[in-house]
HTML snippet that shows the backbone in 3Dmol.js (N, CA, C, O; Angstrom):
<script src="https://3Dmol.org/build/3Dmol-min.js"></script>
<div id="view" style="width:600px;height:400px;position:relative"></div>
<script>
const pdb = `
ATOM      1  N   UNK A   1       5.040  35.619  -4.913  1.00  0.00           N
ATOM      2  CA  UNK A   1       3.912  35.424  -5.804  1.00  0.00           C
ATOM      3  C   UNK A   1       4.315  35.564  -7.266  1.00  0.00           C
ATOM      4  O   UNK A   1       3.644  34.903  -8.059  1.00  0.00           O
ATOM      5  N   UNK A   2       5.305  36.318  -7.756  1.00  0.00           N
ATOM      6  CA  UNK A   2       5.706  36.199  -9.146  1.00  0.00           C
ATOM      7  C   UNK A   2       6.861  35.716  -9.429  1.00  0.00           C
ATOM      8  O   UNK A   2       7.567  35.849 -10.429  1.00  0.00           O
ATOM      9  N   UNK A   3       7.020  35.051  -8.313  1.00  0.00           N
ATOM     10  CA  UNK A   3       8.506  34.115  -8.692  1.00  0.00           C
ATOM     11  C   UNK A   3       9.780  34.600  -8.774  1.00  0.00           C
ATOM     12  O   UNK A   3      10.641  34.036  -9.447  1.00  0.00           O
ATOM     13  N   UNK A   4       9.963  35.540  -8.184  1.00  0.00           N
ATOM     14  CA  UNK A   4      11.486  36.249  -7.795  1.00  0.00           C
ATOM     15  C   UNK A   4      11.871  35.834  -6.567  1.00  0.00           C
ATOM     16  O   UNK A   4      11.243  35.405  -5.599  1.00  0.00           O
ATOM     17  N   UNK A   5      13.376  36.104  -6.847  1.00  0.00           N
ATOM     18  CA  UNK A   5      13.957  36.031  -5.551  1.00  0.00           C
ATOM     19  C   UNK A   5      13.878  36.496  -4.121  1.00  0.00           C
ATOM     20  O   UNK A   5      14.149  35.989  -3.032  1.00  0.00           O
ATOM     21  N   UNK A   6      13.402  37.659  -4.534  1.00  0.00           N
ATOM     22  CA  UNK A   6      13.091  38.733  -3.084  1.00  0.00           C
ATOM     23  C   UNK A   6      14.306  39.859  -2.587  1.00  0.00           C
ATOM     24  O   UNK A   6      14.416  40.719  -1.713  1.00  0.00           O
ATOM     25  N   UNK A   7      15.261  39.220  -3.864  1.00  0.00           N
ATOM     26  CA  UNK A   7      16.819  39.953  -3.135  1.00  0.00           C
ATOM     27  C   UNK A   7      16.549  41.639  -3.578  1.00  0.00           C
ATOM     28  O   UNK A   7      15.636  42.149  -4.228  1.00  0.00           O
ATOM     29  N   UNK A   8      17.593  42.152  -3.016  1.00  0.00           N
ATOM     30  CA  UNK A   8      18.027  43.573  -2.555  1.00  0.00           C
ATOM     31  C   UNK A   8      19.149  43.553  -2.763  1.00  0.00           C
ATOM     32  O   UNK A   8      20.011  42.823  -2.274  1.00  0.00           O
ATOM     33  N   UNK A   9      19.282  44.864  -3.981  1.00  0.00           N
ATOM     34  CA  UNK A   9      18.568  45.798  -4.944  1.00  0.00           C
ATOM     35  C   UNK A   9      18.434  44.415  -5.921  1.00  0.00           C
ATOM     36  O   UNK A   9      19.186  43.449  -5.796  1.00  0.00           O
ATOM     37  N   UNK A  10      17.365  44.498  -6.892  1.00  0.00           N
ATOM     38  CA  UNK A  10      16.747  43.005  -7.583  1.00  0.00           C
ATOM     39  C   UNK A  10      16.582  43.877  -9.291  1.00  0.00           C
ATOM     40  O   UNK A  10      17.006  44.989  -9.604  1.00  0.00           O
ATOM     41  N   UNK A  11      16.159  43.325  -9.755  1.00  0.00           N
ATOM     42  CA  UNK A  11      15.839  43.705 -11.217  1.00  0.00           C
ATOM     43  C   UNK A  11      14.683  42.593 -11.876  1.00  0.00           C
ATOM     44  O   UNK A  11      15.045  41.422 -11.761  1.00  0.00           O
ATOM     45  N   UNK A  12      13.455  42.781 -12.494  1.00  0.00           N
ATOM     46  CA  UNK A  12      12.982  42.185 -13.413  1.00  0.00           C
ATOM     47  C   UNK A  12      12.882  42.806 -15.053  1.00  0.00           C
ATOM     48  O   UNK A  12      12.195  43.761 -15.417  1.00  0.00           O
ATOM     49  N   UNK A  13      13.490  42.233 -15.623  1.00  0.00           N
ATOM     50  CA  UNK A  13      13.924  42.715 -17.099  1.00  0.00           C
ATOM     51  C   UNK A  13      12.783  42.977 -17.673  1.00  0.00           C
ATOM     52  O   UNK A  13      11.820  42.746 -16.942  1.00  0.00           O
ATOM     53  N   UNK A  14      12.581  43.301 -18.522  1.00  0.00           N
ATOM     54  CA  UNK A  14      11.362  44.002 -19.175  1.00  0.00           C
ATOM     55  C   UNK A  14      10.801  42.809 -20.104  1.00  0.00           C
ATOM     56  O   UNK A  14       9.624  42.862 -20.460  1.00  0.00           O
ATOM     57  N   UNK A  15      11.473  41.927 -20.431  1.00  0.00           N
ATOM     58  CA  UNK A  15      10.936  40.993 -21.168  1.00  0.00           C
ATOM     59  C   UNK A  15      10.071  39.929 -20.513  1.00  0.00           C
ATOM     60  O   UNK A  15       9.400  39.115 -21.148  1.00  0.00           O
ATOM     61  N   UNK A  16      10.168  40.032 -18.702  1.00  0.00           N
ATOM     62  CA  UNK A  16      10.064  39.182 -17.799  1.00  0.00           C
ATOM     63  C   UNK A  16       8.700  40.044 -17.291  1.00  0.00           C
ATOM     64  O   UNK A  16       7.828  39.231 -16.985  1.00  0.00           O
ATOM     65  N   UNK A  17       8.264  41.390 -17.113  1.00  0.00           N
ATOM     66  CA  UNK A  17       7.639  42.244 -16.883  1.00  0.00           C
ATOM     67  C   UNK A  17       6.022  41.080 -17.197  1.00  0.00           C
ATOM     68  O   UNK A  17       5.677  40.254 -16.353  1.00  0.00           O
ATOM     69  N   UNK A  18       5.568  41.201 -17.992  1.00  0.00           N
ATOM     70  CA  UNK A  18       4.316  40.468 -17.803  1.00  0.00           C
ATOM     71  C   UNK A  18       4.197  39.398 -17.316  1.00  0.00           C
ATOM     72  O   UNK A  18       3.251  39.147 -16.570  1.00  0.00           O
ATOM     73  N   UNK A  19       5.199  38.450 -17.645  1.00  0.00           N
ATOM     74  CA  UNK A  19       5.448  37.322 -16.752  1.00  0.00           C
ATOM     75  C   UNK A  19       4.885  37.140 -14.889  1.00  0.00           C
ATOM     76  O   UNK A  19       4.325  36.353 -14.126  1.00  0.00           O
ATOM     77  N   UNK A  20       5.513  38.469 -14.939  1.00  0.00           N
ATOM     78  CA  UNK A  20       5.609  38.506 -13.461  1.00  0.00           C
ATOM     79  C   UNK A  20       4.369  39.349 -13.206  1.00  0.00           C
ATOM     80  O   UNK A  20       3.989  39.147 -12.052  1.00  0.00           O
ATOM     81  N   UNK A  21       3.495  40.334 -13.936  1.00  0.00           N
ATOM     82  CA  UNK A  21       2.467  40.527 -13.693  1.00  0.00           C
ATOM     83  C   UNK A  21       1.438  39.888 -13.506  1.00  0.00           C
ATOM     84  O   UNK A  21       0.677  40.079 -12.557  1.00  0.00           O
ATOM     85  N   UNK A  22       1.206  38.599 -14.864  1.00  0.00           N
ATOM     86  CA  UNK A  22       0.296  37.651 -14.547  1.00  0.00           C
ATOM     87  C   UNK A  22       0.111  36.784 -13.331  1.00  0.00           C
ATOM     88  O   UNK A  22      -0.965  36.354 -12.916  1.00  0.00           O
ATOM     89  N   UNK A  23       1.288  36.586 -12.821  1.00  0.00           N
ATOM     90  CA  UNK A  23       2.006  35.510 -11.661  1.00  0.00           C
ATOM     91  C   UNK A  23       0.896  36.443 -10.377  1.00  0.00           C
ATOM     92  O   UNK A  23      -0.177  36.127  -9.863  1.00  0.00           O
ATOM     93  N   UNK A  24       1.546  37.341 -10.267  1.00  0.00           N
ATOM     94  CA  UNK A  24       1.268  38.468  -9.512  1.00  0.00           C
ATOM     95  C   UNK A  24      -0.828  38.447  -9.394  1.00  0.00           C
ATOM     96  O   UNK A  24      -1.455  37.892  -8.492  1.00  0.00           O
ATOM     97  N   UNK A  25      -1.153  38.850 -10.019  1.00  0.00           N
ATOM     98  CA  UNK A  25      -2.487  38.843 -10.447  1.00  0.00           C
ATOM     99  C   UNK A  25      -3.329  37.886 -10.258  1.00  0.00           C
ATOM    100  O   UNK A  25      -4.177  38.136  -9.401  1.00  0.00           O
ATOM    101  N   UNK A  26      -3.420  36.450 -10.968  1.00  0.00           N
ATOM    102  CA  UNK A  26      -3.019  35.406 -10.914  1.00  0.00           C
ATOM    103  C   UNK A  26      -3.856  34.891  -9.136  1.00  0.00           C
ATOM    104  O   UNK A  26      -4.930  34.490  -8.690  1.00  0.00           O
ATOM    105  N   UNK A  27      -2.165  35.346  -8.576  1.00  0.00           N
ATOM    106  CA  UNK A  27      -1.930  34.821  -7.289  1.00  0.00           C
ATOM    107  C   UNK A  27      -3.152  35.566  -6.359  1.00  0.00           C
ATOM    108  O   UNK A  27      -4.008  35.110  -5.601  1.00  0.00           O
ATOM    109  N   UNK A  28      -2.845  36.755  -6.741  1.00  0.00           N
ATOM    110  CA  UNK A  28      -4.472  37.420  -5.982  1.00  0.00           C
ATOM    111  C   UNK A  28      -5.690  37.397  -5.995  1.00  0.00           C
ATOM    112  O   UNK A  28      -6.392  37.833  -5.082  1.00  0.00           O
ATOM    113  N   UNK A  29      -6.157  36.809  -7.187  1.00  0.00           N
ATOM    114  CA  UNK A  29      -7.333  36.051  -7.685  1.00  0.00           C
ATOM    115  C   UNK A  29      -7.456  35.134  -7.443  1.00  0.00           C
ATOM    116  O   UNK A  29      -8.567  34.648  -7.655  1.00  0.00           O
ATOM    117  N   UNK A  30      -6.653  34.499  -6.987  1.00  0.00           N
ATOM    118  CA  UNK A  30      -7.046  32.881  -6.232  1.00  0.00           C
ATOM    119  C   UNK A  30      -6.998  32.883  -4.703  1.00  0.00           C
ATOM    120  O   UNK A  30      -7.258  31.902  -4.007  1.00  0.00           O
ATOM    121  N   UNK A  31      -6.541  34.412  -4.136  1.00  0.00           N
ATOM    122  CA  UNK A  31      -6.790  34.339  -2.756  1.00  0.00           C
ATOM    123  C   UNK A  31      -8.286  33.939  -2.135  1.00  0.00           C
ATOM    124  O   UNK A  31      -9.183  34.577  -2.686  1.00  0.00           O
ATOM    125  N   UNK A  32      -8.525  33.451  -1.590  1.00  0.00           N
ATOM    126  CA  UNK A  32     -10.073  33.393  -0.983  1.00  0.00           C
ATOM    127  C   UNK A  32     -10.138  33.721   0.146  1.00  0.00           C
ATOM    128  O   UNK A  32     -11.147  33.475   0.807  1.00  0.00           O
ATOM    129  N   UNK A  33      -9.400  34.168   0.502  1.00  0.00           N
ATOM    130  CA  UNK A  33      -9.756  34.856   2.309  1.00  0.00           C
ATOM    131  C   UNK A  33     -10.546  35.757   2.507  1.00  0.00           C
ATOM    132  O   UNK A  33     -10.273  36.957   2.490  1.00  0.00           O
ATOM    133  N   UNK A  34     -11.777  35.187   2.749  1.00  0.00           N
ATOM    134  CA  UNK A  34     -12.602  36.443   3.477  1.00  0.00           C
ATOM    135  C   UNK A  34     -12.153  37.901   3.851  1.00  0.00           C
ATOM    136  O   UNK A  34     -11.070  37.893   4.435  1.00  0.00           O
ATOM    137  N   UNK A  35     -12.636  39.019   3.690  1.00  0.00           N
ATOM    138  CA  UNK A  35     -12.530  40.471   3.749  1.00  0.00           C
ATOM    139  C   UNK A  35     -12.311  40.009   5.501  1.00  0.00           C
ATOM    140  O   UNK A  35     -12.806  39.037   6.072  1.00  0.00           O
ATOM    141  N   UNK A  36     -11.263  41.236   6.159  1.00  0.00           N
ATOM    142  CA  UNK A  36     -11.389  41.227   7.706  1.00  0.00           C
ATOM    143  C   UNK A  36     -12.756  41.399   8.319  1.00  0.00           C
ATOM    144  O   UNK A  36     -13.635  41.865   7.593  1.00  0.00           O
ATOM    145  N   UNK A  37     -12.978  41.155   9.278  1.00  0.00           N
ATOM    146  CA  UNK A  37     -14.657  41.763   9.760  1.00  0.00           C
ATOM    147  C   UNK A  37     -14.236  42.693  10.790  1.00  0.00           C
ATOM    148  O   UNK A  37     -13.609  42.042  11.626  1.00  0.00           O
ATOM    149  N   UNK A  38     -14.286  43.791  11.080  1.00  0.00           N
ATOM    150  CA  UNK A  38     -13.881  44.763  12.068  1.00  0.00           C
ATOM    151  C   UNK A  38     -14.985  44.491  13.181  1.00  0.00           C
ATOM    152  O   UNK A  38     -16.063  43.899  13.131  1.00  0.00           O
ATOM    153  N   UNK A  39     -14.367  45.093  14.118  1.00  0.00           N
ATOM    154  CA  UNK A  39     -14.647  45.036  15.611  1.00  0.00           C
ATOM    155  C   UNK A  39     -14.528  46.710  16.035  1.00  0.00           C
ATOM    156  O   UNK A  39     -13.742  47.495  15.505  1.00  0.00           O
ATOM    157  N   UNK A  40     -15.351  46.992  16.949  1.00  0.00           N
ATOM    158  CA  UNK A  40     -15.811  47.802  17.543  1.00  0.00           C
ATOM    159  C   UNK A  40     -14.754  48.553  18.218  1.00  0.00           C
ATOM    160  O   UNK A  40     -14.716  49.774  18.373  1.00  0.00           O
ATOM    161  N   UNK A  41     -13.418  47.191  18.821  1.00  0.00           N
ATOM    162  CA  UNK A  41     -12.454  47.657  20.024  1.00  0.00           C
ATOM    163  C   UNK A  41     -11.138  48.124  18.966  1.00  0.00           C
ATOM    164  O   UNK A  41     -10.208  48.901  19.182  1.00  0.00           O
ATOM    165  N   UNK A  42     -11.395  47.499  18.028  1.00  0.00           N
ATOM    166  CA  UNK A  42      -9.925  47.249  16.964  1.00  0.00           C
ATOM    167  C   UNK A  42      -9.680  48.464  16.493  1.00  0.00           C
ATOM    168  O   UNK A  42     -10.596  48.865  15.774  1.00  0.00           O
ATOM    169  N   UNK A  43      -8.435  49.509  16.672  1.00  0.00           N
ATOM    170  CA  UNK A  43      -8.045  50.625  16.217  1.00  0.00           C
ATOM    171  C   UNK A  43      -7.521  50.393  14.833  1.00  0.00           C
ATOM    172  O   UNK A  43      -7.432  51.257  13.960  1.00  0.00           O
ATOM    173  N   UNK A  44      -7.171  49.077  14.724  1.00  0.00           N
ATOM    174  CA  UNK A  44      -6.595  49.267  12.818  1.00  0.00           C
ATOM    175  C   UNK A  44      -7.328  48.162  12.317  1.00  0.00           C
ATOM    176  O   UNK A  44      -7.769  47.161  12.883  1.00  0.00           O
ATOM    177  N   UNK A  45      -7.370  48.571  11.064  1.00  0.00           N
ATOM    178  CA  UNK A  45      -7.989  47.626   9.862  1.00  0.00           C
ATOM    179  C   UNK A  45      -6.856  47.097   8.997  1.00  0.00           C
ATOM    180  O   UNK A  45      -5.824  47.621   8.576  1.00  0.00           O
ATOM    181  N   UNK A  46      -7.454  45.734   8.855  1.00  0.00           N
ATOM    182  CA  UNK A  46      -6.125  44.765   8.412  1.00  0.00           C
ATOM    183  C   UNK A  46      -6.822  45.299   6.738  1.00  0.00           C
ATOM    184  O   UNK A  46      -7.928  45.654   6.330  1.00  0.00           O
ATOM    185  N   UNK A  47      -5.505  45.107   6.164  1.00  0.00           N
ATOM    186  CA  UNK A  47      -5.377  45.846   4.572  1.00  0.00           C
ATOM    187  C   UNK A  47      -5.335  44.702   3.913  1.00  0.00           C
ATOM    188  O   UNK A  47      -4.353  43.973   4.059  1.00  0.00           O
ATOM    189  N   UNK A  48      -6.542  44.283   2.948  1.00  0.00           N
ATOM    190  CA  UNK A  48      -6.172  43.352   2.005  1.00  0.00           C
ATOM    191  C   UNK A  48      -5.092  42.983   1.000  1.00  0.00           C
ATOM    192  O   UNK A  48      -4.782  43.826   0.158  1.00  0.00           O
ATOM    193  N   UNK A  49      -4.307  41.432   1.021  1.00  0.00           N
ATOM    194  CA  UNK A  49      -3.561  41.311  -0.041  1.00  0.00           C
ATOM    195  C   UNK A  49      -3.934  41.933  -1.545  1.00  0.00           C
ATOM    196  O   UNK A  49      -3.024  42.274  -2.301  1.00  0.00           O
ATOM    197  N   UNK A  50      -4.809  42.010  -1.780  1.00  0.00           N
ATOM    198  CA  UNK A  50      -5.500  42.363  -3.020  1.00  0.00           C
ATOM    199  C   UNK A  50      -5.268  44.025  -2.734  1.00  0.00           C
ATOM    200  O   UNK A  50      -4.228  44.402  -3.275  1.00  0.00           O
ATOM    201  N   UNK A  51      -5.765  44.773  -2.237  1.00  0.00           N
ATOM    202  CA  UNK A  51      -5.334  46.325  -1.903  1.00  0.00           C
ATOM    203  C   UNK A  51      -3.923  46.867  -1.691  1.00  0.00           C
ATOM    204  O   UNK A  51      -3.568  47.888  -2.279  1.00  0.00           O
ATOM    205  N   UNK A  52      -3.090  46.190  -0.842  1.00  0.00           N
ATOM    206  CA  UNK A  52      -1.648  46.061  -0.978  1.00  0.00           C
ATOM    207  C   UNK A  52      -1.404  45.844  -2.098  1.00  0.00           C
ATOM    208  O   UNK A  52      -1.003  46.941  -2.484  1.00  0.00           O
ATOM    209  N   UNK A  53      -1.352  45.054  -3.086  1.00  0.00           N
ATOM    210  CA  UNK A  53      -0.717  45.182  -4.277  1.00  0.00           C
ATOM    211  C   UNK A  53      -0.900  45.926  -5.658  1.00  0.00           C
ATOM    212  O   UNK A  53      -0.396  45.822  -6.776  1.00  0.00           O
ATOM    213  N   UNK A  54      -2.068  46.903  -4.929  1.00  0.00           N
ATOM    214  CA  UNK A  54      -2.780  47.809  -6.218  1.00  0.00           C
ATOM    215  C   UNK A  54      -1.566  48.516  -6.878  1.00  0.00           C
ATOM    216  O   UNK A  54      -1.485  48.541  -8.106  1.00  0.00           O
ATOM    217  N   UNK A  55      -0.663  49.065  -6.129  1.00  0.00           N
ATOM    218  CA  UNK A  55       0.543  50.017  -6.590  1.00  0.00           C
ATOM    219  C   UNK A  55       1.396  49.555  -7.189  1.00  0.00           C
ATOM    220  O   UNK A  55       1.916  50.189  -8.107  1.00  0.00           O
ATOM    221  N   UNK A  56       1.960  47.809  -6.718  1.00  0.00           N
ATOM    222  CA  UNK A  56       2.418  47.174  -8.000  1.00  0.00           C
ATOM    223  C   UNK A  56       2.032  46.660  -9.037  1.00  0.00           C
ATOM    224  O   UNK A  56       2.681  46.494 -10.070  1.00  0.00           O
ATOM    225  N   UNK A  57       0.560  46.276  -8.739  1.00  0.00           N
ATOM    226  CA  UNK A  57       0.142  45.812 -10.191  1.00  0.00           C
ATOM    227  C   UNK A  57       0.157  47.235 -10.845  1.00  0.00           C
ATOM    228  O   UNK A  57       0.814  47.076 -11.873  1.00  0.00           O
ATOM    229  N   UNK A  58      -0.204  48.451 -10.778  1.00  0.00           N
ATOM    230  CA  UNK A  58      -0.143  49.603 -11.801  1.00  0.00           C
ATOM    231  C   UNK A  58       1.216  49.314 -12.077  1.00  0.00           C
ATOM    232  O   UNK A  58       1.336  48.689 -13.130  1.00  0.00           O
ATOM    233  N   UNK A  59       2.427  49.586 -11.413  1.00  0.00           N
ATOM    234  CA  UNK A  59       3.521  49.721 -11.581  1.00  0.00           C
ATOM    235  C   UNK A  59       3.958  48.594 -12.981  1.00  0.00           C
ATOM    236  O   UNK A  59       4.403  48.941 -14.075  1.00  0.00           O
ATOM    237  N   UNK A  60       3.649  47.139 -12.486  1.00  0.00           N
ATOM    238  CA  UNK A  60       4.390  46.372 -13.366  1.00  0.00           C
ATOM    239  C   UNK A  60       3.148  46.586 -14.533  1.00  0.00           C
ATOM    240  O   UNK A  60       3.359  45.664 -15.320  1.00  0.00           O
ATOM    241  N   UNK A  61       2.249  47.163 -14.907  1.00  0.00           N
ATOM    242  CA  UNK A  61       1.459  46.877 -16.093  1.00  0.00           C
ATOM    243  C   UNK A  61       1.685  48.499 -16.971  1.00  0.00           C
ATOM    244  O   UNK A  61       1.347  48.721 -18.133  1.00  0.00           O
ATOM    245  N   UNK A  62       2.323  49.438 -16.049  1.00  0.00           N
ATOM    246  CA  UNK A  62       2.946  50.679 -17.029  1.00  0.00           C
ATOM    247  C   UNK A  62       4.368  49.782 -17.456  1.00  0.00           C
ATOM    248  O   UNK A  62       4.709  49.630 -18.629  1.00  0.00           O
ATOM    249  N   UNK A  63       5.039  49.287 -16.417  1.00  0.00           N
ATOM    250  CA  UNK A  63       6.374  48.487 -17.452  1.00  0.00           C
ATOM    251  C   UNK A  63       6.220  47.862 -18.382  1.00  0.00           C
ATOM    252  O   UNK A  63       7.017  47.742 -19.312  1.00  0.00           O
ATOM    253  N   UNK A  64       4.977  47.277 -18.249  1.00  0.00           N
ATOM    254  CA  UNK A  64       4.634  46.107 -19.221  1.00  0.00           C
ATOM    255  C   UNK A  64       4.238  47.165 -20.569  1.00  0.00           C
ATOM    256  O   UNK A  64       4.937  46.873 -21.539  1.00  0.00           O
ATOM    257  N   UNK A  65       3.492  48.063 -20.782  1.00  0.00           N
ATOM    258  CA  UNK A  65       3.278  48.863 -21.558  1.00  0.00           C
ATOM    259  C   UNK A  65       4.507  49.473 -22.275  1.00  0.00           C
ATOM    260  O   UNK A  65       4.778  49.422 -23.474  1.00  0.00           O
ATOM    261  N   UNK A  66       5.169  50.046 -21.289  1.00  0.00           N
ATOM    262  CA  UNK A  66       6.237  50.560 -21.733  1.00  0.00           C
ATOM    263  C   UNK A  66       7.612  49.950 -22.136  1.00  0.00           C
ATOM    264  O   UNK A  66       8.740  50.430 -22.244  1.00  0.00           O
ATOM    265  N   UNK A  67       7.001  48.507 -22.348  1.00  0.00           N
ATOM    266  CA  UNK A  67       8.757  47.755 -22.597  1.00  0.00           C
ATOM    267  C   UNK A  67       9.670  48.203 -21.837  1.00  0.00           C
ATOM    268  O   UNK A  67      10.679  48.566 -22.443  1.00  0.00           O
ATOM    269  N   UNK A  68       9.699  48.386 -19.961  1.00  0.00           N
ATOM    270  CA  UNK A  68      10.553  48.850 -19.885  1.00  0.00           C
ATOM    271  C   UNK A  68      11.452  47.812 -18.518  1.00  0.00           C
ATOM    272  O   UNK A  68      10.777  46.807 -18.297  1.00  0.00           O
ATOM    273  N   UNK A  69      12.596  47.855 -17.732  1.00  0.00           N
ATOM    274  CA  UNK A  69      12.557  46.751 -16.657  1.00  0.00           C
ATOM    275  C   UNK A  69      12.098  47.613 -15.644  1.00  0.00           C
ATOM    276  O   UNK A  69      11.854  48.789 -15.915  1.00  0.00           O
ATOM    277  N   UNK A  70      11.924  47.081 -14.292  1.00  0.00           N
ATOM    278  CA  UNK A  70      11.336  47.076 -13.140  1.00  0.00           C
ATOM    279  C   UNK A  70      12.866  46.525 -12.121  1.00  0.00           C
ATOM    280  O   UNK A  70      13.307  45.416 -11.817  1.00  0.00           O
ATOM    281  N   UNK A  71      13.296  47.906 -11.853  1.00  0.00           N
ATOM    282  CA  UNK A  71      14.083  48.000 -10.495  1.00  0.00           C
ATOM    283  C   UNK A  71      13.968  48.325  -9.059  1.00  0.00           C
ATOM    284  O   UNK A  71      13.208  49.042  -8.407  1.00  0.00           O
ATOM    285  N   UNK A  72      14.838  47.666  -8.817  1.00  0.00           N
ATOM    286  CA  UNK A  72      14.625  48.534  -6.950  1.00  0.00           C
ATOM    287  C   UNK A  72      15.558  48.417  -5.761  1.00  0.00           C
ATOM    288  O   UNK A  72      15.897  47.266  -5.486  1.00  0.00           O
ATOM    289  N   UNK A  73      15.946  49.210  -5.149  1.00  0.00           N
ATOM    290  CA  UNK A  73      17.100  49.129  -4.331  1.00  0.00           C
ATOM    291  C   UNK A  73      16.682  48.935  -2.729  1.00  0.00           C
ATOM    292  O   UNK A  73      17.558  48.846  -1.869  1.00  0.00           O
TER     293      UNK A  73
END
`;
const viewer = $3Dmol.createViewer("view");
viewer.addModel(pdb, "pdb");
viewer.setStyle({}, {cartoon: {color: "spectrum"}});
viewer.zoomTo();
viewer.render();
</script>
């Protein structure tokens, strides 16, 4: 969704940081998939794309604040 590679350990440079936030954001705002509808029998609840990515969007929008890059191994 923000246009990286996907590789391991990866880097987005800090100058690239909003770039890839908007992408990111963006991409989740144009999801339209209906919320799951739970069932009575179903022991787990499917986790929205939009909820899954709450921790990176904070993440890349303190980088983005902080001029700083965004690593990971």
């Amino acid at each position: 969704m923000m246009g990286h590679s996907g590789s391991v350990p990866g880097a987005i440079l800090a100058a690239d940081v909003p770039v890839a936030l908007s992408k990111l954001t963006t991409a989740i705002e144009a999801n339209t998939t209906p919320p799951p509808v739970m069932d009575n029998e179903s022991e787990e609840a499917e986790v929205s794309m939009a909820t899954r990515a709450l921790p990176l969007i904070d993440l890349f929008a303190a980088a983005a604040k902080a001029k700083s890059n965004v690593m990971w191994e």
